[in-house]
C-alpha angles and dihedrals in degrees: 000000000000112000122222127291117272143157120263123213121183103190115197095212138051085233094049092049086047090051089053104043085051095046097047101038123197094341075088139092125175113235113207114141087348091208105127090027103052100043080058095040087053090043091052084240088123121023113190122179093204131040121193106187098208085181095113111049114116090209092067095048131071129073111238129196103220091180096246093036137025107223112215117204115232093251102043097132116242084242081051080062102029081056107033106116086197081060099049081053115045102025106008091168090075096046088054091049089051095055089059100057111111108293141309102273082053088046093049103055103022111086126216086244100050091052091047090055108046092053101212107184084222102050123110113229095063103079095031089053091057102047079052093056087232132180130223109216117212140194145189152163089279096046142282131305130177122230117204107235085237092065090035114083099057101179135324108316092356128095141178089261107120114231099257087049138110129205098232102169148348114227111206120192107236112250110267125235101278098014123123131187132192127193123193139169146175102231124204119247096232114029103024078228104142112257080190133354140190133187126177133184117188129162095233131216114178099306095326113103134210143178083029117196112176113175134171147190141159103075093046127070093236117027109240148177120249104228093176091060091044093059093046079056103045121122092335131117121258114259140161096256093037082059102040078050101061091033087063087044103061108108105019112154091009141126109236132213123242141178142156087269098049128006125207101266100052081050085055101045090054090044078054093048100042093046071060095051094039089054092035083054103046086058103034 
């Protein structure tokens, strides 16, 4: 299909793109790697009258090590991180998440910011970005504000951004001495989209785990970290029944996703068995 007419603007600046997406309201949409926004414009899921394609502006380009952190500019491609040896080393498990994003013509062209912003229950990023503790950094006509990961995804396809605001960078703390971290997930045979996924950062001693961080997405409407599993974990040694306890705990108080290819208790009993992998993994 062919989507609806609309007017196509290409700014040259980050100042330039704010001025426009003020001025033309929610008539609006940001373009970057347009892979989630043109298959629904095309599908008459999503009808703009305006489209501002943000994809060239330098300002929102470039991967920085800031020492403590690592900032990750809005249209750094998912292959940028798959490949990134500062961030196989500083953060490998985001290097290993992105590599598991679709497939390479999709990495090569669909940006971190992109993915953060449109707030697909199935993407990747989300999970792996709140067991980092990560910050969403925003900007618009009126200055610049930071959004814990953890305020950020709102509900499905909706975040915290305002709607004058960009998505300019991610900031991700770097991974601490003694610290691992294990991202799964169940993809699905045609799209990659994560039927379920787990990610799990934990400072490891021996098989006793500390500053515990367990997030999921994929089979909820809103990824989200399981605090209540976090706590079980804090600061106690791995064991078999430790482990059977916070498996029978994962989805506890959510809304579950559920489809003809996969209903919602078969979506919790992998979220179940890969909370298992991903702990089995940190202490192996």
């Amino acid at each position: 299909m062919i989507s609806a007419e609309f007017e196509y603007h290409r700014p040259t600046s980050l100042e330039e793109a704010l001025r426009l997406l003020k001025e033309l309201g929610e008539d609006a949409k940001l373009l970057a790697g347009g892979h989630s926004l043109i298959p629904m414009m095309k599908l008459r899921v999503a009808r703009y009258s305006h489209i501002i394609d943000i994809g060239r502006i330098s300002e929102l380009k470039g991967l920085e090590d800031k020492g403590d952190h690592l900032l990750i500019g809005a249209l750094v491609t998912h292959r940028e991180v798959e490949k990134s040896d500062l961030i196989k080393s500083k953060v490998p498990i985001l290097s290993e998440c992105a590599s598991q994003i679709a497939d390479v013509q999709v990495r090569n062209m669909g940006t971190v910011g992109g993915s953060m912003v449109h707030a697909d229950p199935s993407a990747d990023y989300p999970p792996v970005m709140l067991v980092l503790d990560a910050k969403v950094v925003a900007k618009n006509l009126e200055g610049e504000r930071e959004i814990d990961v953890d305020d950020f995804f709102v509900s499905a396809f909706t975040t915290a951004l305002k709607e004058d605001e960009i998505l300019t960078a991610v900031k991700v703390p770097v991974m601490k001495e003694g610290e691992k971290a294990f991202y799964t997930k169940l993809p699905h045979p045609a799209t990659g989209f994560a039927l379920v996924s787990c990610a799990v950062k934990a400072k490891v001693d021996g098989k006793r785990l500390s500053d515990v961080r367990v997030a999921f997405g994929g089979f909820v409407l809103t990824p989200y970290r399981d605090k209540s599993i976090e706590a079980e974990l804090e600061g106690k040694e791995l064991t078999p029944e430790l482990i059977d306890r916070v498996c029978s705990m994962v989805g506890e108080g959510q809304d579950i996703i559920g489809d003809w290819y996969a209903d919602e208790e078969y979506r919790r009993e992998v979220a179940r068995a890969y909370l298992r992998r991903a702990l089995e993994s940190l202490t192996a």
